[in-house]
PDB file with one MODEL, atoms N, CA, C and O in Angstrom:
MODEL        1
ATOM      1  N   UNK A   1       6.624   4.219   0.031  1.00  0.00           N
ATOM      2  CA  UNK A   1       6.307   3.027   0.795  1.00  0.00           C
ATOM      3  C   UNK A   1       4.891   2.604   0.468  1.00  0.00           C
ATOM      4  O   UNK A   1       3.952   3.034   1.139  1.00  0.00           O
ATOM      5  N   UNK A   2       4.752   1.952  -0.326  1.00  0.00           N
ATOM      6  CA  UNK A   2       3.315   0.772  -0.287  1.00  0.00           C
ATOM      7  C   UNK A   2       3.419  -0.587   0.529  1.00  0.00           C
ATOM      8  O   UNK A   2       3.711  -1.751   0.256  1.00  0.00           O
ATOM      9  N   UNK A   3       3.020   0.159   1.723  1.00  0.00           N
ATOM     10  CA  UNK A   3       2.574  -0.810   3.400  1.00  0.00           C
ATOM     11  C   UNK A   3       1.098  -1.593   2.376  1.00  0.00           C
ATOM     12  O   UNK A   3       0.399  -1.213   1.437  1.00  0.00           O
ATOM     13  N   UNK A   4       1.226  -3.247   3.509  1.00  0.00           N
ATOM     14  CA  UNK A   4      -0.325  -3.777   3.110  1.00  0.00           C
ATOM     15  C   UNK A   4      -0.228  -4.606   1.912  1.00  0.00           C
ATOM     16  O   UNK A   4      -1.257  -5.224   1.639  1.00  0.00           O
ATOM     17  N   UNK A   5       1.074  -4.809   0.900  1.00  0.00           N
ATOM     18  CA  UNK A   5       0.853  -5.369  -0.151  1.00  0.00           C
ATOM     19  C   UNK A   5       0.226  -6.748   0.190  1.00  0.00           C
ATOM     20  O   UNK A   5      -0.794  -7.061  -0.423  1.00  0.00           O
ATOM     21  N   UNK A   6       0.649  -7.449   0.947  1.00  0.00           N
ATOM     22  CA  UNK A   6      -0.322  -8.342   1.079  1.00  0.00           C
ATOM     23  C   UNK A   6      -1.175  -8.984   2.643  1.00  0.00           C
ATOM     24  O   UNK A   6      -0.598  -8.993   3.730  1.00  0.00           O
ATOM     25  N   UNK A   7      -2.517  -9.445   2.453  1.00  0.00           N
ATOM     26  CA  UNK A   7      -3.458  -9.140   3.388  1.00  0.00           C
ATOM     27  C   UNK A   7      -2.769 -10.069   4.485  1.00  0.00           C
ATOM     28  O   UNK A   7      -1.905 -10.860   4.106  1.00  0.00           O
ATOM     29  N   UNK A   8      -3.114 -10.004   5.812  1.00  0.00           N
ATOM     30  CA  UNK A   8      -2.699 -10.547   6.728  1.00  0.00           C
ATOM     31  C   UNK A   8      -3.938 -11.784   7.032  1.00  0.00           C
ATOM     32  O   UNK A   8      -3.909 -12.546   7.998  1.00  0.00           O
ATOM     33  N   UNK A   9      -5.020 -11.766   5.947  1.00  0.00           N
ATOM     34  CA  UNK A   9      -6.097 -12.682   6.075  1.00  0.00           C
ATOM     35  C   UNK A   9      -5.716 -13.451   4.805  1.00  0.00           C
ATOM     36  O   UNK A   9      -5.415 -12.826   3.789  1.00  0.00           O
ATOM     37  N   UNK A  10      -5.718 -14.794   4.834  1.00  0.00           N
ATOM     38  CA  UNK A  10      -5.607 -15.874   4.324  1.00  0.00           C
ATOM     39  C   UNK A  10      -6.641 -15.923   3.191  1.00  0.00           C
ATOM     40  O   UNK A  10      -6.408 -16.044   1.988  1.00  0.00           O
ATOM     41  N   UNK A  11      -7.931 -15.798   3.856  1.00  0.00           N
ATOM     42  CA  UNK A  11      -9.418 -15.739   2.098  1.00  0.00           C
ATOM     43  C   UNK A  11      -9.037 -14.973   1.468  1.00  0.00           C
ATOM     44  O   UNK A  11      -9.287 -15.037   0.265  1.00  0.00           O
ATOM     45  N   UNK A  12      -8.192 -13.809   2.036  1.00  0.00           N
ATOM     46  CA  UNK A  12      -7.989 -12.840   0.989  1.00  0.00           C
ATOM     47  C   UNK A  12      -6.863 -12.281   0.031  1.00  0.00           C
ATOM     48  O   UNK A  12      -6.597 -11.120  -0.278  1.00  0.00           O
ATOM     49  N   UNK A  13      -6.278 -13.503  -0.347  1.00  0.00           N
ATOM     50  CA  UNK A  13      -5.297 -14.091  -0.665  1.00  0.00           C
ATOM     51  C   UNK A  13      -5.684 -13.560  -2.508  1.00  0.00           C
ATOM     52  O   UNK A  13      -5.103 -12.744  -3.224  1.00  0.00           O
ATOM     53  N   UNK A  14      -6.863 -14.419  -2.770  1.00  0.00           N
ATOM     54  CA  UNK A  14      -6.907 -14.673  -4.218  1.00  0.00           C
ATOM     55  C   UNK A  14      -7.602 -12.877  -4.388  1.00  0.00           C
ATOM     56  O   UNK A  14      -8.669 -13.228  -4.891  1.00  0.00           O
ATOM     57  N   UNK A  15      -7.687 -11.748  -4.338  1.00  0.00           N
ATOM     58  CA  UNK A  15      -8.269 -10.359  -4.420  1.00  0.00           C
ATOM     59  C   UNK A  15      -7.017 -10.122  -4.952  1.00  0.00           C
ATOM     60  O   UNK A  15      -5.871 -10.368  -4.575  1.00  0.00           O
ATOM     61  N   UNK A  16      -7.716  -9.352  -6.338  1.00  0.00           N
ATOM     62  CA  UNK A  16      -6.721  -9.178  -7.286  1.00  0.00           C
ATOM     63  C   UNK A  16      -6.292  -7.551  -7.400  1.00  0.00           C
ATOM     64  O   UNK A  16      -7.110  -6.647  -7.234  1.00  0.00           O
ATOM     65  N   UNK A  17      -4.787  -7.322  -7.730  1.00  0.00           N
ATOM     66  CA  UNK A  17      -4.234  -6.110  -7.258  1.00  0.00           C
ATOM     67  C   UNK A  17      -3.162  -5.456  -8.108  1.00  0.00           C
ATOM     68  O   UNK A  17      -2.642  -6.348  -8.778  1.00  0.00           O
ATOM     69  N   UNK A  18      -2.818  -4.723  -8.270  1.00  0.00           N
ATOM     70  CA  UNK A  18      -1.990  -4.479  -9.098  1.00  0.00           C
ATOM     71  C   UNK A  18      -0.047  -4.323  -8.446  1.00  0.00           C
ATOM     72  O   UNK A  18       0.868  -3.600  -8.839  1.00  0.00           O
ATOM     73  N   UNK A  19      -0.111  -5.319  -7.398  1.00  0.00           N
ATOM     74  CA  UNK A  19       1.422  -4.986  -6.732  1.00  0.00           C
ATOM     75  C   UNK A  19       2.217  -5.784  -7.611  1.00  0.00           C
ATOM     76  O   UNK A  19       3.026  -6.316  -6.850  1.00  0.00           O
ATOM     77  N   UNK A  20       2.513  -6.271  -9.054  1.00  0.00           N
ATOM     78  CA  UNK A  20       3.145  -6.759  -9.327  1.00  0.00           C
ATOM     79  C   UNK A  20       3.665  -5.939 -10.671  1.00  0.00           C
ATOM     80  O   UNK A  20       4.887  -5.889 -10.815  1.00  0.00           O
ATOM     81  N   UNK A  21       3.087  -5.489 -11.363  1.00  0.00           N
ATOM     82  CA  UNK A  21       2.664  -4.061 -12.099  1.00  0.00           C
ATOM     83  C   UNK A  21       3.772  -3.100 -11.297  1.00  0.00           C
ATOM     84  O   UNK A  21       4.906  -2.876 -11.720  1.00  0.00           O
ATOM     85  N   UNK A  22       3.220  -2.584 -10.068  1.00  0.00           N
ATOM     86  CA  UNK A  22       3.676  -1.845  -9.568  1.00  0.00           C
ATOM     87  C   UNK A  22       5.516  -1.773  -9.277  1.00  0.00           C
ATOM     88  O   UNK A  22       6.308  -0.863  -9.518  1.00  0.00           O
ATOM     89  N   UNK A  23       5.719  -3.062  -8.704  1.00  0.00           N
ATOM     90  CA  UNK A  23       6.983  -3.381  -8.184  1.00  0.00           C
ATOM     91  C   UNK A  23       7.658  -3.772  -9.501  1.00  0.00           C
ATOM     92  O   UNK A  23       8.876  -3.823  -9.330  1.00  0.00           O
ATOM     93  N   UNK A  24       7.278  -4.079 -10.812  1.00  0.00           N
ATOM     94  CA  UNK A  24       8.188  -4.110 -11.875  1.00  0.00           C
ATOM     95  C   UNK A  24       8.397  -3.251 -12.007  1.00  0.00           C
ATOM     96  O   UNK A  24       9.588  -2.999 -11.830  1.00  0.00           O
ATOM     97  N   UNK A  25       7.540  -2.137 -12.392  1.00  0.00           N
ATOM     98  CA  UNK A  25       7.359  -0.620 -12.816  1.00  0.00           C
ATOM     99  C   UNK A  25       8.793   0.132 -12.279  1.00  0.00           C
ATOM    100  O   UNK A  25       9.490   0.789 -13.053  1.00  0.00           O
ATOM    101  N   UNK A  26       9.270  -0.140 -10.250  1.00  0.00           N
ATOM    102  CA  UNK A  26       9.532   0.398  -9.509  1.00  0.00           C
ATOM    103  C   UNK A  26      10.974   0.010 -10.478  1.00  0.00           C
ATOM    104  O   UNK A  26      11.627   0.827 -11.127  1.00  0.00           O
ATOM    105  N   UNK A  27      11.213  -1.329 -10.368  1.00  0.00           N
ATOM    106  CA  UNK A  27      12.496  -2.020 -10.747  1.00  0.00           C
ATOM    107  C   UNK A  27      13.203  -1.677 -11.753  1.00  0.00           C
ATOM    108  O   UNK A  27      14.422  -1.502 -11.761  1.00  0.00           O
ATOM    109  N   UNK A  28      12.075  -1.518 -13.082  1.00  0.00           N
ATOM    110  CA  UNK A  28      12.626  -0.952 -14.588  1.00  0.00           C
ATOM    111  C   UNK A  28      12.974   0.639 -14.037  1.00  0.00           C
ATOM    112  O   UNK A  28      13.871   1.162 -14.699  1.00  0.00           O
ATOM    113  N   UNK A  29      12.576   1.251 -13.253  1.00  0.00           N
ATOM    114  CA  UNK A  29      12.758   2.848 -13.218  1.00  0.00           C
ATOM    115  C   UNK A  29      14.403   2.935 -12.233  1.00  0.00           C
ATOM    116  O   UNK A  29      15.116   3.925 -12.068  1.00  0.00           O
ATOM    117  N   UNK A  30      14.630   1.345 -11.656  1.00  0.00           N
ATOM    118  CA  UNK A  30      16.007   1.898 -10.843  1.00  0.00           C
ATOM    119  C   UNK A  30      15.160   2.403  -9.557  1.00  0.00           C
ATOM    120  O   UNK A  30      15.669   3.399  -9.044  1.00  0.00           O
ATOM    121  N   UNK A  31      14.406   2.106  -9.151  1.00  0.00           N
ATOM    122  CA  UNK A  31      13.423   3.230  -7.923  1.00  0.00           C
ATOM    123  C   UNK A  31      13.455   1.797  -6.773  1.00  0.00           C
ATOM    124  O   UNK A  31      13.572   2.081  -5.581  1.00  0.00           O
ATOM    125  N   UNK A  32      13.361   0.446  -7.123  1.00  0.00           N
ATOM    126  CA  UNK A  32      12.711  -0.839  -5.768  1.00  0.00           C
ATOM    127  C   UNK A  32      14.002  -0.630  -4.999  1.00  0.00           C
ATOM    128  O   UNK A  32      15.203  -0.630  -5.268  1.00  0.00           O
ATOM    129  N   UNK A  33      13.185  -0.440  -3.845  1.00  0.00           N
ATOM    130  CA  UNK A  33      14.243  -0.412  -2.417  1.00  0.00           C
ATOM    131  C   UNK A  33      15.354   1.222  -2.171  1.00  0.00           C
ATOM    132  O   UNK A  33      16.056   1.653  -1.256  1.00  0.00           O
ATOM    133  N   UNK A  34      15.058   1.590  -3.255  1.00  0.00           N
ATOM    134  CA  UNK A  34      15.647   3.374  -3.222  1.00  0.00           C
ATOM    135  C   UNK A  34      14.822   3.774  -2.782  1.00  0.00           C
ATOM    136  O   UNK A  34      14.612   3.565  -1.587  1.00  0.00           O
ATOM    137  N   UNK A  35      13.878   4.621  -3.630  1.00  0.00           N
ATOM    138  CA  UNK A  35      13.076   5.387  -3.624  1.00  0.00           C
ATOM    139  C   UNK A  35      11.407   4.528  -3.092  1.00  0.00           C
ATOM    140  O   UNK A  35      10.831   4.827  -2.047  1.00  0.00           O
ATOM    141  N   UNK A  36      10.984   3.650  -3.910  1.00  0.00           N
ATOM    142  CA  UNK A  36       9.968   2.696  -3.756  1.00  0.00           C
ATOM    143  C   UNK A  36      10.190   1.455  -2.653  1.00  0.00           C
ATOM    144  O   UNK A  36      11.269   0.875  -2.532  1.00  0.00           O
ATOM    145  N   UNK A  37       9.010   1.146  -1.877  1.00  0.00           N
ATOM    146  CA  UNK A  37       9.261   0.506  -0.778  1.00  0.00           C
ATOM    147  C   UNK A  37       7.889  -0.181  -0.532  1.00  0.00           C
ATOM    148  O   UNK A  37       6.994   0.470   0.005  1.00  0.00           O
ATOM    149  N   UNK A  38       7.696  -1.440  -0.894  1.00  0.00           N
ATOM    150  CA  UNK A  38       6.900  -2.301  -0.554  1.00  0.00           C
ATOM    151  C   UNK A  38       7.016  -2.893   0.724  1.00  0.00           C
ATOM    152  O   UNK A  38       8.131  -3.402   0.838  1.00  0.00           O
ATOM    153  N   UNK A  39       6.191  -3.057   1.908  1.00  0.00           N
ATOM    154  CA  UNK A  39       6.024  -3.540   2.878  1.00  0.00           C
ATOM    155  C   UNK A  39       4.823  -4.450   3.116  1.00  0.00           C
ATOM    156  O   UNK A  39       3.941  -4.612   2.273  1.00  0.00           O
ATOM    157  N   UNK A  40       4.839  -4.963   4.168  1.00  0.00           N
ATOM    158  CA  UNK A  40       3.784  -6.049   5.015  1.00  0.00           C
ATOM    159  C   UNK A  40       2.490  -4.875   5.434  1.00  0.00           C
ATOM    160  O   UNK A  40       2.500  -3.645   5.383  1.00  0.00           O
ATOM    161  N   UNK A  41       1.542  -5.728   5.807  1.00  0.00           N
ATOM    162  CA  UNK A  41       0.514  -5.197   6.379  1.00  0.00           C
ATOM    163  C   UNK A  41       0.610  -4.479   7.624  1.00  0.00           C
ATOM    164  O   UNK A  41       0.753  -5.236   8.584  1.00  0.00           O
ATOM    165  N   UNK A  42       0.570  -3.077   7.944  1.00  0.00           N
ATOM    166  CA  UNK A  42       0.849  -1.861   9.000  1.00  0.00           C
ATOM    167  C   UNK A  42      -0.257  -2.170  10.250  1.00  0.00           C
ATOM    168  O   UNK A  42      -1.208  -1.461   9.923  1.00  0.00           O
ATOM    169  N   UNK A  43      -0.580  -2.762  11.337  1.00  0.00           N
ATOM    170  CA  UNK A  43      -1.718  -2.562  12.009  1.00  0.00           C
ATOM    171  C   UNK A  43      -2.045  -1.480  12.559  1.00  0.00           C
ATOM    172  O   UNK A  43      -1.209  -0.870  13.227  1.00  0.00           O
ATOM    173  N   UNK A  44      -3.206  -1.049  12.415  1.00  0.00           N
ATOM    174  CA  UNK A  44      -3.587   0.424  12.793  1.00  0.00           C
ATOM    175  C   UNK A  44      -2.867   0.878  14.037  1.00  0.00           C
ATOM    176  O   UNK A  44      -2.696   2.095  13.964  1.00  0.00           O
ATOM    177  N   UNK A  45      -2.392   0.384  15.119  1.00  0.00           N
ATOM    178  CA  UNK A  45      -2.117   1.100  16.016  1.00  0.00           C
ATOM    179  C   UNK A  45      -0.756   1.475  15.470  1.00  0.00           C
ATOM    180  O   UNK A  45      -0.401   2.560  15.929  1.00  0.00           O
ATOM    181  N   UNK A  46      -0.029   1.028  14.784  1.00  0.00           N
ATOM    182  CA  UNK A  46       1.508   1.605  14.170  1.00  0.00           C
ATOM    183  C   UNK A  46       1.545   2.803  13.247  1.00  0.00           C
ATOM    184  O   UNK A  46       2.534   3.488  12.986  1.00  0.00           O
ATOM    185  N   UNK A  47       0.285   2.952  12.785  1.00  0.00           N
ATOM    186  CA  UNK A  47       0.026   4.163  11.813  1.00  0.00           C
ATOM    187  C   UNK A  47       0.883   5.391  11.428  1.00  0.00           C
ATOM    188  O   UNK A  47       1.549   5.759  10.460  1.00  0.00           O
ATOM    189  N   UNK A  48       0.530   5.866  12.708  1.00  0.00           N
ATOM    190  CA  UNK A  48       0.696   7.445  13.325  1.00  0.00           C
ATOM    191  C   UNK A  48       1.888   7.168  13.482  1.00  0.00           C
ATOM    192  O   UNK A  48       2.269   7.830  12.517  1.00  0.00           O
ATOM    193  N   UNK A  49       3.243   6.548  14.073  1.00  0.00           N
ATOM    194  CA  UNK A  49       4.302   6.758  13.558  1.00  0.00           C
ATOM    195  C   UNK A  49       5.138   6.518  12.015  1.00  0.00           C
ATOM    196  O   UNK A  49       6.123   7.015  11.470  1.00  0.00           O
ATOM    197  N   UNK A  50       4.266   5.609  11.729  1.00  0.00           N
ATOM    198  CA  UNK A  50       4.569   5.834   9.951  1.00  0.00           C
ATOM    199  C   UNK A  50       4.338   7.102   9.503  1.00  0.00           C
ATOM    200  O   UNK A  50       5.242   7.751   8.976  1.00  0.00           O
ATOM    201  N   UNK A  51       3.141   7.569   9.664  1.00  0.00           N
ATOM    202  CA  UNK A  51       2.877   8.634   9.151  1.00  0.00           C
ATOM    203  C   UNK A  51       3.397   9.916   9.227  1.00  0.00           C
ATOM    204  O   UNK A  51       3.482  10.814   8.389  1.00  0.00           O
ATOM    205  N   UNK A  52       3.894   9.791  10.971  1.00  0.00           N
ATOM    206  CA  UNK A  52       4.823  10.977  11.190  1.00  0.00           C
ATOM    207  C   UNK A  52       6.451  11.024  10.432  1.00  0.00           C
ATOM    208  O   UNK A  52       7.211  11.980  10.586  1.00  0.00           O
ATOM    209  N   UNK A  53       6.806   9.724   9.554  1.00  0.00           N
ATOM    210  CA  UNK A  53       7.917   9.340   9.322  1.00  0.00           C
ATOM    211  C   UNK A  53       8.120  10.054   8.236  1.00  0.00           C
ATOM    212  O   UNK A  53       9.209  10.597   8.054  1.00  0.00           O
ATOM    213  N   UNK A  54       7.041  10.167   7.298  1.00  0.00           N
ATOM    214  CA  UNK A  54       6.772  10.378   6.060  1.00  0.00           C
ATOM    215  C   UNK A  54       6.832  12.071   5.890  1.00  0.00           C
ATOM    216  O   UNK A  54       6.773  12.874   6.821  1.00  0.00           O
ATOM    217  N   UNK A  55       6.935  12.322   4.762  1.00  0.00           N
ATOM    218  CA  UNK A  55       7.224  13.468   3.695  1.00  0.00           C
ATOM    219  C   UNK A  55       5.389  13.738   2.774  1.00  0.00           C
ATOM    220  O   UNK A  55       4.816  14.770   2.423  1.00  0.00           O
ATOM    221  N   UNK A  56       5.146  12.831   2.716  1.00  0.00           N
ATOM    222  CA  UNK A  56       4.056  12.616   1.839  1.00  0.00           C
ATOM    223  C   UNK A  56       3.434  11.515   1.834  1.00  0.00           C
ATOM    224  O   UNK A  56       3.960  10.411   1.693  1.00  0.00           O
ATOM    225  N   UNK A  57       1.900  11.810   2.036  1.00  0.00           N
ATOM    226  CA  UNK A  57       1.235  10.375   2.133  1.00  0.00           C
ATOM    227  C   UNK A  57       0.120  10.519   0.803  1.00  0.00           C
ATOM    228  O   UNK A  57      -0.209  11.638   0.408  1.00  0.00           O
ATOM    229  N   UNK A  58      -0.369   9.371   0.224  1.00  0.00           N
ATOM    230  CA  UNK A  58      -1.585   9.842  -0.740  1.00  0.00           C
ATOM    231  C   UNK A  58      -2.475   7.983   0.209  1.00  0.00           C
ATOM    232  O   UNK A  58      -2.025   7.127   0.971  1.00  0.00           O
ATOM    233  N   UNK A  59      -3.724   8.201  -0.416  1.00  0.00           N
ATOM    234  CA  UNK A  59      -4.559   6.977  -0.310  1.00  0.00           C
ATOM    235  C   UNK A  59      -4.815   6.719  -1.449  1.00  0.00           C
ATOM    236  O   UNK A  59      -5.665   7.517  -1.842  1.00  0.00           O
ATOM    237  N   UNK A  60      -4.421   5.739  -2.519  1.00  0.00           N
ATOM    238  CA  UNK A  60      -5.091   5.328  -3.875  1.00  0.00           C
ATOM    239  C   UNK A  60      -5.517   4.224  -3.675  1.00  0.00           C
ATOM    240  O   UNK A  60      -5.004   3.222  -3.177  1.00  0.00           O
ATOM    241  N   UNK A  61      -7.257   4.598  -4.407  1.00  0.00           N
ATOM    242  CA  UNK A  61      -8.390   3.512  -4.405  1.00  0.00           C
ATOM    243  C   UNK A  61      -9.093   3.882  -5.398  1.00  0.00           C
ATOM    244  O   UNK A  61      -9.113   4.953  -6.005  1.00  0.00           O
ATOM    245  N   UNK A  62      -9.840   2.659  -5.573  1.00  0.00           N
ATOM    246  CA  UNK A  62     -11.368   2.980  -6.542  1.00  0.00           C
ATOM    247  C   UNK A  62     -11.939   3.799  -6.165  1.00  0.00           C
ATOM    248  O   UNK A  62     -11.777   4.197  -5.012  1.00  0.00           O
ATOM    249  N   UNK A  63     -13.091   4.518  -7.267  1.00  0.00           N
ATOM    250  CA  UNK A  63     -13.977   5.207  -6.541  1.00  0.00           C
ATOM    251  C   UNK A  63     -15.537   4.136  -6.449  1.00  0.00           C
ATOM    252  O   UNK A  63     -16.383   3.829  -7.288  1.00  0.00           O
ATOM    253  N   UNK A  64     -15.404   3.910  -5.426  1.00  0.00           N
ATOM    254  CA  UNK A  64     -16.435   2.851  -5.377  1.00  0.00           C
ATOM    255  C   UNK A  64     -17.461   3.689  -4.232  1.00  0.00           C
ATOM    256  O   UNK A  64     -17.190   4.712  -3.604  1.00  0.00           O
ATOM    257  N   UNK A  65     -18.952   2.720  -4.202  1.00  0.00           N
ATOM    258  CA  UNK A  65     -19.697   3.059  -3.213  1.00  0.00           C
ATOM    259  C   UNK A  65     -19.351   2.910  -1.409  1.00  0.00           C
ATOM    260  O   UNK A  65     -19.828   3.522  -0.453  1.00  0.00           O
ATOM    261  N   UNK A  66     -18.573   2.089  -1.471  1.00  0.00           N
ATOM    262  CA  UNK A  66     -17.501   1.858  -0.085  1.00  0.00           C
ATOM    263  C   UNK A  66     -16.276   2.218   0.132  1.00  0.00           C
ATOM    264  O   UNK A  66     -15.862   1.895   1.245  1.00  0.00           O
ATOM    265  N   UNK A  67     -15.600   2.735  -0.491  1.00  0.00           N
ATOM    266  CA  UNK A  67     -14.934   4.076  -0.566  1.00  0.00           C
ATOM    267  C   UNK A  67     -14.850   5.248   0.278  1.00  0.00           C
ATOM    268  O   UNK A  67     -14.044   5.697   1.092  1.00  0.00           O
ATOM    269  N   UNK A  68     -15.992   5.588  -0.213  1.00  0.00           N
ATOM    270  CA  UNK A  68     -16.275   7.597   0.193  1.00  0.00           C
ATOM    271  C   UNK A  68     -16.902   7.112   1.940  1.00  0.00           C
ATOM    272  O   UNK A  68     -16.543   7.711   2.954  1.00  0.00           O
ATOM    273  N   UNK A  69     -17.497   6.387   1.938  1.00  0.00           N
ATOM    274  CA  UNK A  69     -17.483   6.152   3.934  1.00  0.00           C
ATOM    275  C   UNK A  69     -16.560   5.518   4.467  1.00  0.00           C
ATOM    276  O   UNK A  69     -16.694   5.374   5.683  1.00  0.00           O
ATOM    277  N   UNK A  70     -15.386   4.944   3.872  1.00  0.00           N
ATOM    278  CA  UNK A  70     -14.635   3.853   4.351  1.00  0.00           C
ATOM    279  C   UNK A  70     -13.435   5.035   4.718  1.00  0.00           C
ATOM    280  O   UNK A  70     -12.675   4.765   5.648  1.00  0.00           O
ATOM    281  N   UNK A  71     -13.323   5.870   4.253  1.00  0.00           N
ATOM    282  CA  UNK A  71     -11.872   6.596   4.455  1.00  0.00           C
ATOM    283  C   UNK A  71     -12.259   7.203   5.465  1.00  0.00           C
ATOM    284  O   UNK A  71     -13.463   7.451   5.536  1.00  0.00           O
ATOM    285  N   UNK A  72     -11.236   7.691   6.715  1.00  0.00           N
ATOM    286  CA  UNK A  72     -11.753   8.361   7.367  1.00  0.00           C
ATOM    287  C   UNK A  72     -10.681   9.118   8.190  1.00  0.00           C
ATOM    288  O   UNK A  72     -11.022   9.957   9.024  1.00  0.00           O
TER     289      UNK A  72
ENDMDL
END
């Protein structure tokens, strides 16, 4: 499940991403909507039952200077 593909803020519309990459990737492998699962933006208070839903979670990001304080 890649929750968030796209922002629930309007400016942040044009921030460039790789979900299109991704969701072909999913499609050529036979994986979109099996295995792979693109969703809407999760609001934090829904989290914790996603999370309890799950098998496995990862966070993939840059390693940027807003990053390493931003995760938490």
């Amino acid at each position: 499940m890649f929750p968030g593909t796209r922002h629930p803020n309007p400016h942040m519309l044009g921030i460039p991403t790789h979900y299109e990459e991704a969701r072909r990737l999913a499609q050529e492998l036979g994986l979109l909507d099996r295995a792979v699962f693109f969703g809407d933006w999760v609001p934090y208070a829904d989290w914790p039952g996603g999370l309890l839903e799950s098998d496995l979670a990862l966070t993939l990001h840059f390693d940027t200077l807003e990053t390493c304080p931003a995760f938490r």
